[in-house]
C-alpha positions as CSV (number, residue, x, y, z in Angstrom):
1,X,-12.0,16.1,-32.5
2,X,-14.7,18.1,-30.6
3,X,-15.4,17.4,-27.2
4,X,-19.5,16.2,-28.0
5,X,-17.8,13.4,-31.0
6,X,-15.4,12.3,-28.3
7,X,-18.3,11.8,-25.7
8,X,-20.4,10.0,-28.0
9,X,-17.3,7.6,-28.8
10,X,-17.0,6.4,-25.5
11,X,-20.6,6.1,-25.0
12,X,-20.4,4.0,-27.9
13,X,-17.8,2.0,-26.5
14,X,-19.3,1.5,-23.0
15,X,-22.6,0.1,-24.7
16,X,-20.9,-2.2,-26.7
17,X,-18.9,-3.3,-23.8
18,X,-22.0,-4.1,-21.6
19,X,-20.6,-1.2,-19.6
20,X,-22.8,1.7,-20.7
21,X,-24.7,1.9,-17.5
22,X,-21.8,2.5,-15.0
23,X,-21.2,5.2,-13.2
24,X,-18.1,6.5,-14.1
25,X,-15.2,8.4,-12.1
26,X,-12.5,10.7,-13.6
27,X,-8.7,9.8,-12.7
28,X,-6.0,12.1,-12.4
29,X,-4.5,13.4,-15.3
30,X,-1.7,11.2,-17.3
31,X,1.1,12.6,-18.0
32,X,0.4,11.8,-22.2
33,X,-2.4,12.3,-23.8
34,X,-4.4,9.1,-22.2
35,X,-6.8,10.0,-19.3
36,X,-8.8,7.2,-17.6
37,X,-11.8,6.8,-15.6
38,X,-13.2,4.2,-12.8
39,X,-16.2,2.8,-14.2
40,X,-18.6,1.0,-11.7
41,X,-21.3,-1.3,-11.8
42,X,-22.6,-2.6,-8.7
43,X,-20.1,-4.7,-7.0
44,X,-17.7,-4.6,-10.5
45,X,-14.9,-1.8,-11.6
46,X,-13.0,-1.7,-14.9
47,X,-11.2,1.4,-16.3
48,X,-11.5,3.2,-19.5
49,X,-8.6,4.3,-21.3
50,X,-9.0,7.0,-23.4
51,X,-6.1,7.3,-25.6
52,X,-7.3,9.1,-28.7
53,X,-4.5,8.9,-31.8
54,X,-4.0,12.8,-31.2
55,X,0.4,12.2,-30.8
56,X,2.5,12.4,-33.8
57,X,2.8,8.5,-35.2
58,X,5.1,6.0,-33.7
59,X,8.1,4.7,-35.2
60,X,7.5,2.4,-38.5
61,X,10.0,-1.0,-38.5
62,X,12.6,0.0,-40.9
63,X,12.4,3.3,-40.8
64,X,15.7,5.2,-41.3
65,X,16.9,8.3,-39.1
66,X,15.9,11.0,-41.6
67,X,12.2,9.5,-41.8
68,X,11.9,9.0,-38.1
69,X,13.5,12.8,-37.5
70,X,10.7,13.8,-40.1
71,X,7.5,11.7,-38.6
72,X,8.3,13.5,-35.5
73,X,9.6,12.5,-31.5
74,X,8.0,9.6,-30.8
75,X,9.3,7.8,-34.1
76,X,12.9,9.3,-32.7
77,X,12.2,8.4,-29.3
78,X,11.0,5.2,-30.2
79,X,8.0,5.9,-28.3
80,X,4.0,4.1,-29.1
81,X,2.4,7.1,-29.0
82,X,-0.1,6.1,-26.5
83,X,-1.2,3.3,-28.9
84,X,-4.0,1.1,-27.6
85,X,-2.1,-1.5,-29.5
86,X,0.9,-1.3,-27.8
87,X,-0.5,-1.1,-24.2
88,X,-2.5,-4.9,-25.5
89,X,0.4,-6.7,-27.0
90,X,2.5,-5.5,-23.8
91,X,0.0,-6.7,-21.5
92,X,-0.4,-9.9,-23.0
93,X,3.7,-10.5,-23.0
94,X,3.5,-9.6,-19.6
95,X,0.6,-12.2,-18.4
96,X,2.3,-14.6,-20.0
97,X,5.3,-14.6,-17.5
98,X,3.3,-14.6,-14.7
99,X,3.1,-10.9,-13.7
100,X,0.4,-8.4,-13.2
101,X,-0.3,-6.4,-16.1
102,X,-4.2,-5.3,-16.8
103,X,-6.1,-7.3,-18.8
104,X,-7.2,-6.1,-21.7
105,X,-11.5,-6.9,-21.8
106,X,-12.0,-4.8,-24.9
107,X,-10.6,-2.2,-27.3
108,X,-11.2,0.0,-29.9
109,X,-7.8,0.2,-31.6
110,X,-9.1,3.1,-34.3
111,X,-10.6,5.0,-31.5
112,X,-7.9,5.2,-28.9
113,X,-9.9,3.3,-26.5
114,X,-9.7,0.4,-24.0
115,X,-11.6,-1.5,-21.2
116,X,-9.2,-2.4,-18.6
117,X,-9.0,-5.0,-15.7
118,X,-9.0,-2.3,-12.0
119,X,-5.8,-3.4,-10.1
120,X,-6.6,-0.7,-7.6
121,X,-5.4,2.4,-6.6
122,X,-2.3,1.2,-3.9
123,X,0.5,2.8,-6.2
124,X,3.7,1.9,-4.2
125,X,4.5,5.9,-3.6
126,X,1.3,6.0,-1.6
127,X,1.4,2.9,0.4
128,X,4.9,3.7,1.1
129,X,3.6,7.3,2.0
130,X,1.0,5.6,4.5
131,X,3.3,3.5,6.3
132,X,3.5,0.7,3.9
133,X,6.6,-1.0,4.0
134,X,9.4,0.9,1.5
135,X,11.8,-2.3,1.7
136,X,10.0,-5.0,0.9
137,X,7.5,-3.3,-1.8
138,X,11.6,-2.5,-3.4
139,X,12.1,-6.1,-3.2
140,X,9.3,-7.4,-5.0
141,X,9.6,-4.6,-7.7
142,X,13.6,-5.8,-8.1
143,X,12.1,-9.5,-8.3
144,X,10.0,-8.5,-11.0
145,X,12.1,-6.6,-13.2
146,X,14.6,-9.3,-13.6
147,X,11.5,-12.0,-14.7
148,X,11.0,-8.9,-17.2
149,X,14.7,-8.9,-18.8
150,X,15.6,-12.8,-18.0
151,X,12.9,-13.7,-20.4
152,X,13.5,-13.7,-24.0
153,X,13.1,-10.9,-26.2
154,X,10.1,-10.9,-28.6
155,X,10.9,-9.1,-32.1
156,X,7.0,-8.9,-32.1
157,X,4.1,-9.0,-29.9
158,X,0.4,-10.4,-30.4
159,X,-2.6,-8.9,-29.4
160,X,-6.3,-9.5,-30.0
161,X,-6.3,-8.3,-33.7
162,X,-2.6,-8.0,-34.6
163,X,0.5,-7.8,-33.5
164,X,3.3,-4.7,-32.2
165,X,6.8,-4.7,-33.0
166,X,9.7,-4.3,-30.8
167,X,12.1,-1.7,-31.3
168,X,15.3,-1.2,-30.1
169,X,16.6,1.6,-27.9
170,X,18.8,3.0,-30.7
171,X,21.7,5.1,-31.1
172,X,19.0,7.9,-32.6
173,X,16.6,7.9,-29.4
174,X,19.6,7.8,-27.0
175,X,21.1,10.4,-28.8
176,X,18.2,13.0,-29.1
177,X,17.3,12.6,-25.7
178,X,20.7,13.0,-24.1
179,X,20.8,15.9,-26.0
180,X,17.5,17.5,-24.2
181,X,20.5,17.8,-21.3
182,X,22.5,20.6,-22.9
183,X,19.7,22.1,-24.9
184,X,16.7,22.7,-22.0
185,X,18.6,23.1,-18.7
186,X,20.6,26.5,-20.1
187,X,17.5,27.7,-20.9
188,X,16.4,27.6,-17.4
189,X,19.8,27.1,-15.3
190,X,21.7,30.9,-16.6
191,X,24.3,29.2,-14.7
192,X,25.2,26.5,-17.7
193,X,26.8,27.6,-20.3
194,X,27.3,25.8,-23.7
195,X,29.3,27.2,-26.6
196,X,29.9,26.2,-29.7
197,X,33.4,24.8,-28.3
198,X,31.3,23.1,-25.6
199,X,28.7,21.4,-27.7
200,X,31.6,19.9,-29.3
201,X,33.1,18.2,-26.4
202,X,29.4,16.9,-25.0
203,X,29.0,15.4,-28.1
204,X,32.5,13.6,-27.4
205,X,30.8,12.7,-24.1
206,X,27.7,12.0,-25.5
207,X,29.5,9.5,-27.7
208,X,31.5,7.8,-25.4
209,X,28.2,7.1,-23.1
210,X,26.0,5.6,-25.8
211,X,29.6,3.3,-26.9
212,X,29.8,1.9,-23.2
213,X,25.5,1.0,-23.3
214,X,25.7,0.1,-26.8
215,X,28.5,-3.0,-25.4
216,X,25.9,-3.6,-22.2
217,X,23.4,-6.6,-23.1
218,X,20.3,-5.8,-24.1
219,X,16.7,-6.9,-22.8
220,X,12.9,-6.3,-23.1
221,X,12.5,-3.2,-21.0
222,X,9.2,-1.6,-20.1
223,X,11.1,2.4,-19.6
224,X,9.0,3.9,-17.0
225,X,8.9,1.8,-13.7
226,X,9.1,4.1,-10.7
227,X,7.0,4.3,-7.6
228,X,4.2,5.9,-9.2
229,X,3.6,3.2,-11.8
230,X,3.3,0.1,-9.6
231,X,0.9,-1.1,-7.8
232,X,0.7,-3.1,-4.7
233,X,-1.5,-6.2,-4.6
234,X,-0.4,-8.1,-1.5
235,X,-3.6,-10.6,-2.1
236,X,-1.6,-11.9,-5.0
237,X,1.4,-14.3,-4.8
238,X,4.5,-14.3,-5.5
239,X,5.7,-12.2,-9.1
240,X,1.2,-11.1,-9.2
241,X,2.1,-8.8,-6.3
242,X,3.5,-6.3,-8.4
243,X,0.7,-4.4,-10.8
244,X,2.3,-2.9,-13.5
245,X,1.2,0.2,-15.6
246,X,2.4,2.4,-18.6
247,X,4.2,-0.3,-20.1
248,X,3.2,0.3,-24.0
249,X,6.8,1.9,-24.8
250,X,8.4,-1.2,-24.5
251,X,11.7,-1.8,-26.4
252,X,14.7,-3.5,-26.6
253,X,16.9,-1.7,-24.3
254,X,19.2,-2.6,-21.5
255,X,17.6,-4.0,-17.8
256,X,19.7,-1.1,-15.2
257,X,17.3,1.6,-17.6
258,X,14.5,0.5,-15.8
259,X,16.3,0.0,-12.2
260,X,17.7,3.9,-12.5
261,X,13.9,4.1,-13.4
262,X,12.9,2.5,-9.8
263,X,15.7,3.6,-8.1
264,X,16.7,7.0,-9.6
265,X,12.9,8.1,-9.1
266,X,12.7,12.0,-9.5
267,X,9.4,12.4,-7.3
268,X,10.8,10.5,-4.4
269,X,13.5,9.6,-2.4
270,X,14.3,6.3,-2.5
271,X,16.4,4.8,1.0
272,X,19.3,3.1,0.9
273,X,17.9,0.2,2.6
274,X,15.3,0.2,0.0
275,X,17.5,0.2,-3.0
276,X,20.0,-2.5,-1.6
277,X,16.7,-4.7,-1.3
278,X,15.7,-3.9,-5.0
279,X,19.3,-4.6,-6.0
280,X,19.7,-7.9,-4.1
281,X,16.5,-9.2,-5.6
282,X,17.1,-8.1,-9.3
283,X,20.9,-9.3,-8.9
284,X,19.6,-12.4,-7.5
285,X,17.0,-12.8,-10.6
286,X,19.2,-12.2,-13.3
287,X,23.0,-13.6,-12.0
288,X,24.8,-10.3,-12.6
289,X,27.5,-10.0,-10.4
290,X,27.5,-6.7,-8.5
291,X,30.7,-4.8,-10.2
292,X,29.3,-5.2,-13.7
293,X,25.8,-4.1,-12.4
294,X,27.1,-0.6,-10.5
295,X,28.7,0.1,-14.1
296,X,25.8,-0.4,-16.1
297,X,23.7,1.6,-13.8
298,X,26.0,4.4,-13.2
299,X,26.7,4.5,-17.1
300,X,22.9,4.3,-18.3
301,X,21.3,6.1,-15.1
302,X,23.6,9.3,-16.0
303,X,22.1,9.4,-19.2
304,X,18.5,8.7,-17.9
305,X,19.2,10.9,-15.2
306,X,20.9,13.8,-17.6
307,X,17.6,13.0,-20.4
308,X,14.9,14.0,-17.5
309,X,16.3,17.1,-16.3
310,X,16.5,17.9,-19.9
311,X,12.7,17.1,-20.0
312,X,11.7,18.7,-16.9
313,X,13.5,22.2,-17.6
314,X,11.5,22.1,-21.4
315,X,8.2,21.4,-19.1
316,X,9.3,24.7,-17.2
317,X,10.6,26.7,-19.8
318,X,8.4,25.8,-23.0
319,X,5.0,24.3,-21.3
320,X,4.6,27.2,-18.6
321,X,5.2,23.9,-15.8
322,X,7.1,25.4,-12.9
323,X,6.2,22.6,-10.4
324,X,8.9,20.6,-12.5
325,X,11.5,22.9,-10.9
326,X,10.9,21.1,-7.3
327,X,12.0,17.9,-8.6
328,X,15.9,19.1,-9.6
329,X,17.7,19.3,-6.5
330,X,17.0,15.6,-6.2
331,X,18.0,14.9,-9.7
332,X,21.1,16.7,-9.2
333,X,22.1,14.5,-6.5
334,X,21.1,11.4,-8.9
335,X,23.3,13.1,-11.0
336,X,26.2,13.2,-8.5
337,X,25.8,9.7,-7.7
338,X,25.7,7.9,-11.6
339,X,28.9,10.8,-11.8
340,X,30.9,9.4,-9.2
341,X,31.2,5.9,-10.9
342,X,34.9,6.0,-12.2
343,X,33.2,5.2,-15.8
344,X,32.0,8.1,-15.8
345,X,35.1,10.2,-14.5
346,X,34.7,12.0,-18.7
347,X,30.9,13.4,-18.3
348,X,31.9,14.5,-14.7
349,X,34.7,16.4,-16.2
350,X,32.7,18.0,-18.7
351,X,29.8,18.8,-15.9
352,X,32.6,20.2,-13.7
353,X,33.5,22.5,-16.9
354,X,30.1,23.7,-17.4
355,X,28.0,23.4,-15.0
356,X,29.9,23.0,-11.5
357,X,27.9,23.9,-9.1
358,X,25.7,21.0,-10.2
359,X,28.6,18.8,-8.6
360,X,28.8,18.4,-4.9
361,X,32.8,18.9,-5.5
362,X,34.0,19.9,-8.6
């Protein structure tokens, strides 16, 4: 699609919309293939999202592994390929128990494009950064992620048009990007070494970590909740306070993926006080008791821990990225903590064998 057709589209759009005649501002570039703007018309805002169908397809229901291996990552992964779609029927689920998701004003599903409700630009990581205070913002983010994965489950979700399914976080997707692990960070880290022998026995590892989540219960999760996806909204009440954003890769996964989200954040350090807030809160809103909680998250924040290395060493590597490379020393030490649970006493043997100096102690 040339840049002029694209144009037109969204002009298009706006007019139908009622918001052709805004001025409109360009947002920093998302990490997909959706970019957004800040459209304003006298005292009003809205954003545009413009997600054109450019990724390979998402995963059909029903589709077996060789099919999904053949459509391409995001069927693997299990991911919505920046779907308008998926970012309405997500939305909607989300308003419905209470919380602050955008609302969805218009769309035009075969043209990647949306008209969205403005929460603002008070993304936790920048309050924080201005003073704003880390603890209780870690609080409220706990409170709402266990509103998220208390509530049931939808197989499907409606929006204005149709409705999404909801996949589960499958042996497949775990799998594959586990895997990203043992074949990215070699390629940058000449320190790791993996052999034929040695793929063998991560496998073994590999295996073992997706037997102990596979037993974990499952919930709705929304797979990319860290400090740069929320937004504060203090003249909100209660659950509202929290504004949530990339949300449209929704599955059924487990509820401590989306803590080591918040908590294991790559692009910032998270304090303890802030995390033991976060914790209380979530343990509070979901009855977990605290033993069975520190498993979960040690077992599945390893292997989201291990899966964004993985991602952020391809970024350097095969994307020509190298600002990636400031955000692994902190992973490493993510990676040291999930370690040190004694669950996961076999993948910090293996580390230890192949990549020790990755370990505080060996």
């Amino acid at each position: 699609m040339t840049n002029n057709l694209r144009a037109t589209e969204i002009r298009e759009f706006l007019n139908g919309a009622g918001w052709g005649d805004a001025a409109r501002t360009p947002l920093n570039a998302d990490a997909s293939t959706r970019r957004y703007e800040r459209l304003r018309r006298k005292t009003e805002t809205a954003m545009l999202m413009d997600a054109p169908p450019l990724e390979s397809v998402p995963c059909p229901p029903g589709a077996d592994d060789a099919e999904r291996v053949k459509l391409g990552w995001n069927a693997i992964s299990r991911l919505a390929a920046s779907r308008v779609e998926a970012f309405a029927a997500v939305a909607t689920h989300l308003q419905g128990l209470g919380l602050s998701a955008p609302s969805v004003l218009e769309h035009d599903i075969s043209r990647g494009l949306a008209l969205l409700e403005d929460l603002g630009d008070d993304l936790f990581a920048e309050v924080i950064l201005k003073g704003g205070d880390e603890i209780a913002l870690y609080a409220a983010a706990g409170e709402v992620l266990a509103a998220v994965h208390r509530a049931p489950a939808p197989f499907v979700m409606p929006y204005r048009g149709g409705e999404w399914p909801i996949l589960s976080y499958d042996h497949l997707a775990l799998s594959a990007n586990m895997d990203l692990f043992v074949e990215w960070m070699p390629q940058r880290d000449l320190e790791i070494r993996i052999s034929d022998q040695t793929r063998i026995r991560w496998e073994r590892v590999r295996e073992t970590m997706i037997g102990k989540a596979e037993d974990f219960p499952r919930a709705l999760i929304l797979r990319d909740t860290h400090a740069e996806n929320l937004i504060w909204l203090p003249q909100r009440e209660g659950l509202a306070r929290v504004g949530l954003l990339d949300f449209q890769d929704a599955v059924l996964g487990w509820g401590e993926w989306d803590m080591s989200m918040l908590l294991h954040d790559a692009r910032r350090d998270v304090s303890a006080e802030a995390r033991e807030a976060a914790i209380a809160t979530y343990l509070d809103g979901t009855g977990l008791t605290r033993a069975d909680f520190d498993e979960r998250l040690a077992v599945l924040g390893a292997m989201n821990v291990m899966r964004i290395m993985g991602i952020f060493a391809r970024l350097v590597t095969r994307d020509k990225k190298p600002r990636y490379d400031l955000f692994q020393p902190r992973l490493r030490g993510l990676l040291n903590e999930t370690l040190s649970h004694p669950a996961m006493a076999e993948a910090r043997d293996f580390v230890a064998a192949v990549a020790p100096h990755l370990l505080v102690s060996a």
